[in-house]
N, C-alpha and C positions, 0 to 999 in steps of 0.2 A: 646583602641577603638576596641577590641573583637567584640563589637557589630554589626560594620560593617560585619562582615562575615556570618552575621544572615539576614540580609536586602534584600529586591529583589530591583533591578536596581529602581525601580518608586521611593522607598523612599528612597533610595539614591540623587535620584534629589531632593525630598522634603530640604535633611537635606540642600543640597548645598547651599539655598536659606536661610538657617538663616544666617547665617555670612561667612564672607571670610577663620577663622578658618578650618571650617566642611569642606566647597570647598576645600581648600586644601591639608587636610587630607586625602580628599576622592581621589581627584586627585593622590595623590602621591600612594598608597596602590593599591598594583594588585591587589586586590578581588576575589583570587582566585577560590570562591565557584560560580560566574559569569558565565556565555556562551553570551556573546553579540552577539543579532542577528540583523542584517542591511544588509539592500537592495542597498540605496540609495547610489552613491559612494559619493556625498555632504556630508552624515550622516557620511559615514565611515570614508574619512578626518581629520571631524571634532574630533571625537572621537579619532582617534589613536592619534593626533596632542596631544591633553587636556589630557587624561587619561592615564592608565597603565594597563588598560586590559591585561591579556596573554590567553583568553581565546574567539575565534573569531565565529562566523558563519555569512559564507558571502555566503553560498550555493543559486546560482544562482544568484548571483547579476553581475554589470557591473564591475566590479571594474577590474584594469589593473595593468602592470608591475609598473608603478609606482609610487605605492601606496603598493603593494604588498612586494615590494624588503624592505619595513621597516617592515613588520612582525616578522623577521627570531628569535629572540626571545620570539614568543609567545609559550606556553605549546601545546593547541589545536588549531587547524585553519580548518576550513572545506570551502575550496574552488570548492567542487562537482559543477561542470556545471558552471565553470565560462569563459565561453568561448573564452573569451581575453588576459589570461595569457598567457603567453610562456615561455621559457625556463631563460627568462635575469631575473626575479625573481623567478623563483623554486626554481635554484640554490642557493639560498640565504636562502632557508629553512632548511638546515636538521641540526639542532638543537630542531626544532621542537620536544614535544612529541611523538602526533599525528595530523597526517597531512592527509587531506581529500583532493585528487586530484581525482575524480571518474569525468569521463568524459570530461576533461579537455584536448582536442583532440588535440591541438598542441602542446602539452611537448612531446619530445624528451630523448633520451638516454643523450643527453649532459647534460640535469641537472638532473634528474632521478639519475643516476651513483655518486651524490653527497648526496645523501639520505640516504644515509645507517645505520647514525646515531639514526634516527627515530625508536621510540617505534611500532609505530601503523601507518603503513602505504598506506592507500587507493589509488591503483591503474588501479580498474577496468574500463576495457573500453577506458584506454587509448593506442590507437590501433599502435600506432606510435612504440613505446618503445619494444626493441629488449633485444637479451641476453647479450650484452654489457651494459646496465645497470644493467638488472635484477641480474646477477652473482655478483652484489655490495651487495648486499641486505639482504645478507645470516645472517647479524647479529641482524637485524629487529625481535621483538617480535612476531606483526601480521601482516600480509602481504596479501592486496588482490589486486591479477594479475587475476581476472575472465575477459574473453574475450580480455584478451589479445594473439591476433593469433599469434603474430610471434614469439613468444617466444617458446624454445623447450628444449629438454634436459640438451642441452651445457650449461644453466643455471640453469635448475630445480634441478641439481644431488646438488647445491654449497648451498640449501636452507634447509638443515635437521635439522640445529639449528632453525629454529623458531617453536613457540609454537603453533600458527594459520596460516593456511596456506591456499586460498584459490585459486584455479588455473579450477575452473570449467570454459567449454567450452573454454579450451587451448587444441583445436585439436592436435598438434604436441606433443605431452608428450609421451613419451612408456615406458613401461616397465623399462627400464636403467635408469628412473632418479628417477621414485615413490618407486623400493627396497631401496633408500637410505635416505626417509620421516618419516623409520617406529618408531622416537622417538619423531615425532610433536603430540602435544597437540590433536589439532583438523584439519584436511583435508576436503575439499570440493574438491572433480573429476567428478562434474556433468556433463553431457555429453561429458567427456574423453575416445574415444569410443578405442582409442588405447591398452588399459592398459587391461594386460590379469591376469590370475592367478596367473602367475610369479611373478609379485610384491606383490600383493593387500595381499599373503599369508602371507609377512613382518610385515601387516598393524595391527595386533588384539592388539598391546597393546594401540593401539590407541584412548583415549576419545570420540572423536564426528567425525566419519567417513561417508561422503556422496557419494555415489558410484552412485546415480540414475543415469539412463541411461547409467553405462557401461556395451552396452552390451556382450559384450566377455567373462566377468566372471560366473564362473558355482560353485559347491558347493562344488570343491576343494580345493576354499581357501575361500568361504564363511563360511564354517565349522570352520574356523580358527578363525572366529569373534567373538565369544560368549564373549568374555569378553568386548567387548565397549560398553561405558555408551550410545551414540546417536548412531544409525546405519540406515542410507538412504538407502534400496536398491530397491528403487520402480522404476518400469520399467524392471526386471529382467526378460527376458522370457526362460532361463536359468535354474534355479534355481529350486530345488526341495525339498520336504520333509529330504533327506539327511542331508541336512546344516540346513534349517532353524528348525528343531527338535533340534536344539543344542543353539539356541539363546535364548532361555528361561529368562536370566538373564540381557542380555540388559534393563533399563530403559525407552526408548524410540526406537520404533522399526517400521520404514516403508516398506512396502511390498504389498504396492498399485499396482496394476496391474499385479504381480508376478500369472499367470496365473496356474502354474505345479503346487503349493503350494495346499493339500487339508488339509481334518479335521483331519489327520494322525500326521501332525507336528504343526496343529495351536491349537489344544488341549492343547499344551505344553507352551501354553506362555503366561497363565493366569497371571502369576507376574507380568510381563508389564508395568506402570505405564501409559505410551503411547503407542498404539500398531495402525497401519493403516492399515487398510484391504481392501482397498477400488478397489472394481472391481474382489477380486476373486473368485473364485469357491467355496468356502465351504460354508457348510451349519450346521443346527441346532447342532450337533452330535460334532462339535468344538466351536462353539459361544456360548454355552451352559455350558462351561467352564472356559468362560472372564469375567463372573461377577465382577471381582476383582479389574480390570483395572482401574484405573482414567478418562484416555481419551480413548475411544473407535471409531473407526471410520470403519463403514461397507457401506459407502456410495456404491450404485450399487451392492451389495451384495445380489444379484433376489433370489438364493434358499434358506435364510434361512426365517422359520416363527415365530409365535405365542412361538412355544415350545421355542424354545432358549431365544427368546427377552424378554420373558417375567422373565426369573431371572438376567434382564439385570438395574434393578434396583438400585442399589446401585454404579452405576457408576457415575462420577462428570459431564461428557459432553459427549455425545452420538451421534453421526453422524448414521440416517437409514435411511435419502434420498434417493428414487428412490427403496427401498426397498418394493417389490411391493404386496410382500403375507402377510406383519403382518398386525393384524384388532385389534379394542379396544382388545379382549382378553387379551392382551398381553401391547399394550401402556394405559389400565389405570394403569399400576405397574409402570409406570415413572414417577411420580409424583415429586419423590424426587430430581432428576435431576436437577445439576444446568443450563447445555446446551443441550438442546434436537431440535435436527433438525430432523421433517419428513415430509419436502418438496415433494411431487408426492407421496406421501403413499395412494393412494387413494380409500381404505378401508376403512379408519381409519374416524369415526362418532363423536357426541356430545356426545355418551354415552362414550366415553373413554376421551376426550378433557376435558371434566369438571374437570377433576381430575389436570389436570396441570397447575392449576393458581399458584402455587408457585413456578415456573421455573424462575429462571432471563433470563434467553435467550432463546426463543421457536419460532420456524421455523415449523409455517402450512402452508408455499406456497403449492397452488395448490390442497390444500386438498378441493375436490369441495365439500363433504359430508357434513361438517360441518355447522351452521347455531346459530343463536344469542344463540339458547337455551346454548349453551355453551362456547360461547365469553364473551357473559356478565359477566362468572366470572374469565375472563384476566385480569382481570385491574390490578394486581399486579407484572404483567410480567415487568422488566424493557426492554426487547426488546422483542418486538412481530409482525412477518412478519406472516400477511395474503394476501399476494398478490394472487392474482386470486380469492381468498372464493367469489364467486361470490351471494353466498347465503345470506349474511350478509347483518341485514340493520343497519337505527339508532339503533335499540333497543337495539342492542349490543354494537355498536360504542359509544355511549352517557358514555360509562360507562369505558372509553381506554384511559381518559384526565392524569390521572398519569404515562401514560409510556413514558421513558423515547425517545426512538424510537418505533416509528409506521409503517408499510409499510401495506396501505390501497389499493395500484394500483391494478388500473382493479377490483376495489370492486363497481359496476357499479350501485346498490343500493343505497348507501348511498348519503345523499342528508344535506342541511344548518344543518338541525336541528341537524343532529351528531356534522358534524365539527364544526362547531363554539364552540364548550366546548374542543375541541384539541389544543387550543392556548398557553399551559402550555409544551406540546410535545418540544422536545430538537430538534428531527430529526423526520420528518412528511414527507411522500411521499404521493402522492393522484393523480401518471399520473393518466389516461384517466377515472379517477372519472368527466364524465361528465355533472351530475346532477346537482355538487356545483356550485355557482353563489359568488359575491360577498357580500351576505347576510353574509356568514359564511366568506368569506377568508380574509375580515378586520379585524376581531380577530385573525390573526394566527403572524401577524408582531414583534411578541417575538420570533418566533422560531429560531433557531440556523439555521438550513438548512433546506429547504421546497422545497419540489416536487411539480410542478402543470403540469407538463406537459401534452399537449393536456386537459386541461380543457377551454372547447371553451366557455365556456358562462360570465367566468372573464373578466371582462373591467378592465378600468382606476379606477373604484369607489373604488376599493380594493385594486389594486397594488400597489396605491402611496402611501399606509399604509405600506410597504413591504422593506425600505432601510436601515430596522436595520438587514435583515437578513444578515447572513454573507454566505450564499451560497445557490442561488435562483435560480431555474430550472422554465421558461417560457418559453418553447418553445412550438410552436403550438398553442398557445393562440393568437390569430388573432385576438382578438378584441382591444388589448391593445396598445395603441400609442404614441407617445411623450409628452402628457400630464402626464402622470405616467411614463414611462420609463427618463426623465430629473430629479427622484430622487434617484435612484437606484446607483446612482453613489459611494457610500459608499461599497456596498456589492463587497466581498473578489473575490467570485467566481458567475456568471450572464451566465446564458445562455436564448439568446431571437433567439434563431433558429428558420426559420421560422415566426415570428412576422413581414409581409409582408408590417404593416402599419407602422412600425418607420422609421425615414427618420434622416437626418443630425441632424436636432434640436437637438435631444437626446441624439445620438449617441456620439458629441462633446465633451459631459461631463461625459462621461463611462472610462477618460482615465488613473484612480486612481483603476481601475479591476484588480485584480491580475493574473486570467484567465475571460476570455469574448467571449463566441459564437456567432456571429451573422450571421452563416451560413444562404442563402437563402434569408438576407434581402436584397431585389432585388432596394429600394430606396435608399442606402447609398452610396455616393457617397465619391470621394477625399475629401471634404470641412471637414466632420468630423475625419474621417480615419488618416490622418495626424496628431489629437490629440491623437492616440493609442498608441504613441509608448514604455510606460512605461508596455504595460502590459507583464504580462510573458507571458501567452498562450493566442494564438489570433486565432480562427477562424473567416476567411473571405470565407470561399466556398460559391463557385454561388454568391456573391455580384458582378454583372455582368457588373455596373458601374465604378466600382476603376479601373484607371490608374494606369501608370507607377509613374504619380505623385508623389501618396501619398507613395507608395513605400519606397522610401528613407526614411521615417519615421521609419519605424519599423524595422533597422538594428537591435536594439536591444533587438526585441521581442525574447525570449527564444525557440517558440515555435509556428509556424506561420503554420495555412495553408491558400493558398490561390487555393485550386485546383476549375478550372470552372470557376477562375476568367478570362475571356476570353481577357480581354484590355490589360493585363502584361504580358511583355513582357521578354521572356530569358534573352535578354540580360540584362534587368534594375536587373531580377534575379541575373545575374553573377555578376555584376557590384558591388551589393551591396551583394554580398555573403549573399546571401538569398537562405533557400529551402522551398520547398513546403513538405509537411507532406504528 
């Protein structure tokens, strides 16, 4: 039965249903090639009960110690954000391959410290957990302790055998425990502001090394880095042409913000394959030399122009956002480009634009100059952001139905006769496109996820067309009311903020939302709210009617705000260990 390992879970249930044989053949076989994902803890029961999954994802679900405490045999398990575990089933895990505990805010050292046996071990953010566990750990492959503050050296020094090691924003780390890192794989030290020269000098035989934001280091032991394949050092205000003239050979190399850095040392790092420039000081005289790079990234990069960018062609994705001196001269040689972003380039014309219909990914936010003359020949862009081209009407829009994503917002021109041939769009944004009416936005109920926000002339005629999207943005559409919003109930993710006219009727039957906004709807009272409680993310702000009531409901929202809700009460807060976002 080879074949089973070939299958996805859907025709796995098909086979079960021919004979009791297949069920349980299927039943008995881990399926190792699997990742079961489930929400529901009813679903998850039921399946651990029948089956022999070792392969879990329960990230974000309700599920609890006991249910959990029969895992301890699975390969994978991803328990991220499950908020109800504790320490009486952790414990029962390190057997585990890999084991995803990210967020899982009341585990403790007492099971933690039995972990040790685990491949791949996810521990960020679990703020509880001290060096009395973490010093277990040391035999762990991969290991992520990001944002875990209390952990400190007495633990970090016992960690040099793992291969991944992630310990950013671990305030407490110095110097005494990162000299003793320098044979892991890969380190993450983001905002480790402790960690001086001393160490970091140990670090260069190191693969994928992220140093962003520590500031203390200078380019006595950045000079030591040229041999690592990844190298983070953005945020560096330290740093100078000294060291980074020496990283030439890095594969991937950031130095976003590194302000001292000029065209002296960035001349030198044409080899690059990734190189991030973004925010420094140099100009045409070194960018004039990265032709080479794959990934180029000069976002905010004010002094360089025309001269440079323009043999900037033969790069695979190119960031010149906010790039504020190049003019077509120069971007019609982009053409070739598979990602080209020049968001606020506001030079840049139809006469250079035309040339870039064969970009898959092209970013003209904001470029106001532009206009149909040379939109109309985008249509082969699989992602094209004109947000703000304020210039733009149908003439060009009619001709955008093939991309894949569209972002049309604040294109205040365009009116039915575009949108409605957009229905074929994956991902369609069209905020405060306030012209469209429901003439056009009945055709758009194939889309995958659709933006209408603030489009104030949409009623009910259109949106009850709209509950196969699977992520629908409504908010500020004031005409639309529980005639259309009582079918919506399907769609993944719903925002109806601000929608002043929905009331309970609708509201009741929203409670299968995965996330659901209804900030500001000032009519929704306890009568519905009391059916929310399955969703993950809940916004309630300014729904100014919910009591303490309905409250109790939503222990098990993931994700609640209710600030401005003026009737709830702290203590109902306390009581049910509820916070406000």
């Amino acid at each position: 039965m080879d074949i089973l390992l070939y299958l996805p879970l859907k025709k796995l249930i098909e086979m079960e249903q021919l004979s009791t044989l297949y069920r349980d053949i299927i039943r008995k076989n881990n399926l190792s090639h699997l990742t079961i994902t489930l929400r529901r803890v009813k679903n998850i029961k039921y399946v651990i009960k029948h089956y022999n999954f070792i392969k879990y994802d329960f990230n974000n679900s309700n599920i609890t110690d006991k249910t959990v405490k029969l895992l301890g045999n699975c390969h994978t398990l991803n328990l991220s954000d499950c908020k109800l575990i504790t320490n009486e089933s952790v414990k029962l895990l390190g057997n585990c391959h890999t084991l995803n505990l990210f967020r899982c805010h009341r585990i403790t050292d007492e099971s933690v410290k039995l972990l040790g046996n685990c491949h791949t071990l996810y521990l960020s953010e679990c703020e509880k957990i001290t060096d009395e566990s973490v010093k277990m750990l040391g035999k762990c492959h991969t290991l992520y302790l990001s944002r875990c503050h209390s952990i400190t050296d007495e633990s970090v020094k016992l960690l040099g055998n793992c291969h991944t090691l992630n310990l950013s924003f671990c305030e407490k780390i110095t110097d005494e425990s990162v000299k003793l890192l320098s044979n892991c794989y890969a380190l993450y030290f983001a905002y480790c502001e402790k960690i001086t020269n001393e160490s970091v000098k140990f670090l260069g035989k190191c693969h994928t090394l992220d140093l962003s934001h520590c500031k203390k280091i200078t380019d006595e032991s950045v000079k030591l880095l040229g041999n690592c394949y990844s190298l983070n050092l953005s945020g560096f205000n330290k740093i100078t042409d000294e060291s980074v003239k020496l990283l030439g050979n890095c594969y991937i190399l950031d130095l976003s913000y590194c302000k001292l850095i000029t065209d002296e040392s960035v001349k030198l790092l044409g080899n690059c394959h990734t190189l991030v420039l973004s925010g420094c000081e140099i100009t045409d005289e070194s960018v004039k030399m990265l032709g080479k790079c794959h990934t180029l990234n000069l976002f905010e990069c004010k002094k360089i122009t025309d001269e440079s960018v323009k043999l900037l062609g033969n790069c695979h994705t190119l960031y010149l956002s906010f790039c504020e001196q190049i003019t077509d001269e120069s971007v019609k040689m982009l053409g070739n480009c598979h990602t080209l972003y020049l968001s606020q380039c506001n030079q840049i014309t139809d006469e250079s634009v035309k040339f870039l219909g064969k970009c898959h990914t092209l970013n003209l936010s904001g470029c106001i100059k532009i206009t149909d003359e040379s939109v109309k020949l985008l249509g082969n862009c699989h992602t094209l952001d004109l947000f703000c081209c304020d210039q733009i009407t149908d003439k060009s829009v009619k001709f955008l139905g093939n991309c894949h994503t569209l972002y049309l917002s604040h294109c205040k021109k365009i009116t039915d006769e575009s949108v409605k041939l957009l229905g074929n769009c994956y991902i369609l944004y069209l905020f405060y496109c306030d012209q469209i009416t429901d003439e056009s936005v009945k055709f758009l109920g194939k889309c995958h996820t659709l933006g209408l926000s603030q489009c104030k002339k949409i009623t009910d005629e259109s949106v009850k067309f709209l509950g196969n999207c699977h992520s629908l943005n409504l908010s500020g559409c004031k005409k639309i009311t529980d005639e259309s919003v009582k079918l919506l109930g399907n769609c993944h993710s719903l925002n109806l903020s601000g929608c002043k006219k929905i009331t309970d009727k609708s509201v009741k039957l929203l409670g299968n939302c995965h996330s659901l906004n209804l900030s500001g709807c000032k009519k929704i009272t306890d009568k519905s709210v009391k059916f929310l409680g399955k969703c993950h993310t809940l916004d309630l702000s300014d729904c100014k009617k919910i009591t303490d009531k309905s409250v109790k409901f939503l222990r098990n929202c993931h994700k609640l705000n209710l600030s401005g809700c003026k009737k709830i009460t702290d203590e109902a807060l306390c009581y049910y260990q509820l916070k406000i976002d």
